[in-house]
matplotlib code that plots the C-alpha trace (Angstrom):
import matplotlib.pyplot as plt

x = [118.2, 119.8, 119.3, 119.3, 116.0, 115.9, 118.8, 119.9, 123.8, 125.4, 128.8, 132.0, 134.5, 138.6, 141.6, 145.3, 147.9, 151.2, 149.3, 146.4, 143.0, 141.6, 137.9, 136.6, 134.8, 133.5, 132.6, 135.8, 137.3, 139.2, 140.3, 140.7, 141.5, 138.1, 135.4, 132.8, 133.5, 132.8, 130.6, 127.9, 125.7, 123.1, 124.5, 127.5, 127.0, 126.1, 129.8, 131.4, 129.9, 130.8, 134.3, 135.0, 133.1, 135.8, 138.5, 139.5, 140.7, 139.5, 137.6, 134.0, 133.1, 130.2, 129.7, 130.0]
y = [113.8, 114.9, 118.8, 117.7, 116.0, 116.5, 114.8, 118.1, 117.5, 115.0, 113.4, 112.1, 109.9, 111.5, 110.9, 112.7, 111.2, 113.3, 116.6, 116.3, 114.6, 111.4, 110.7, 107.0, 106.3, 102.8, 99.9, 98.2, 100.6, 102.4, 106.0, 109.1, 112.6, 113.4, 114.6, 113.9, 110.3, 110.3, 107.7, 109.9, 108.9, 110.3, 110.9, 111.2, 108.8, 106.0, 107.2, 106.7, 102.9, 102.2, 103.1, 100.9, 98.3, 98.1, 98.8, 101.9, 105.2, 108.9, 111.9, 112.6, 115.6, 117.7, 117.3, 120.5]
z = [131.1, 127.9, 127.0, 123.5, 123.2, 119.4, 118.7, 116.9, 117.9, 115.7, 117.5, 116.0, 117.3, 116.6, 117.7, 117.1, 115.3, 115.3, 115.8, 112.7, 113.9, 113.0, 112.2, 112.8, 109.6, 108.9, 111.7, 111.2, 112.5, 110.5, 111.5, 108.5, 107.9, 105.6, 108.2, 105.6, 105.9, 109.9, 111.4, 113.1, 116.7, 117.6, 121.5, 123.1, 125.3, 122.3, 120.6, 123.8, 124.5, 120.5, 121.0, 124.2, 122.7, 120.1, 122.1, 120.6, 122.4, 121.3, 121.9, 121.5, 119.7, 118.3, 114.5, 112.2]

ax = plt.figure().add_subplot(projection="3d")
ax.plot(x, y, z, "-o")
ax.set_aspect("equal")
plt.show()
């Protein structure tokens, strides 16, 4: 069971291209630089399932 029963952690999907990191930003997907553009999930574990759904490698992480 998930500590985070609130849902009070947002999560991001990123990735690193030549050192800077990428936020996925739109359902296409499409990866940026602009954290403020970042598709946000609820759960880690929804972020993960979106991102092998469309076939896309990267790193979960918490939202700031």
């Amino acid at each position: 069971m998930s500590a985070d029963t609130e849902h009070a952690i947002d999560w991001v999907a990123t990735r690193k291209v030549d050192g800077e990191i990428e936020y996925l930003i739109s359902n296409a997907p499409t990866w940026g630089p602009d954290k403020r553009f970042a598709k946000v999930f609820d759960t880690k574990s929804e972020a993960r399932k979106y991102l092998k759904g469309c076939g896309e490698k990267g790193t979960i992480r918490k939202h700031t």
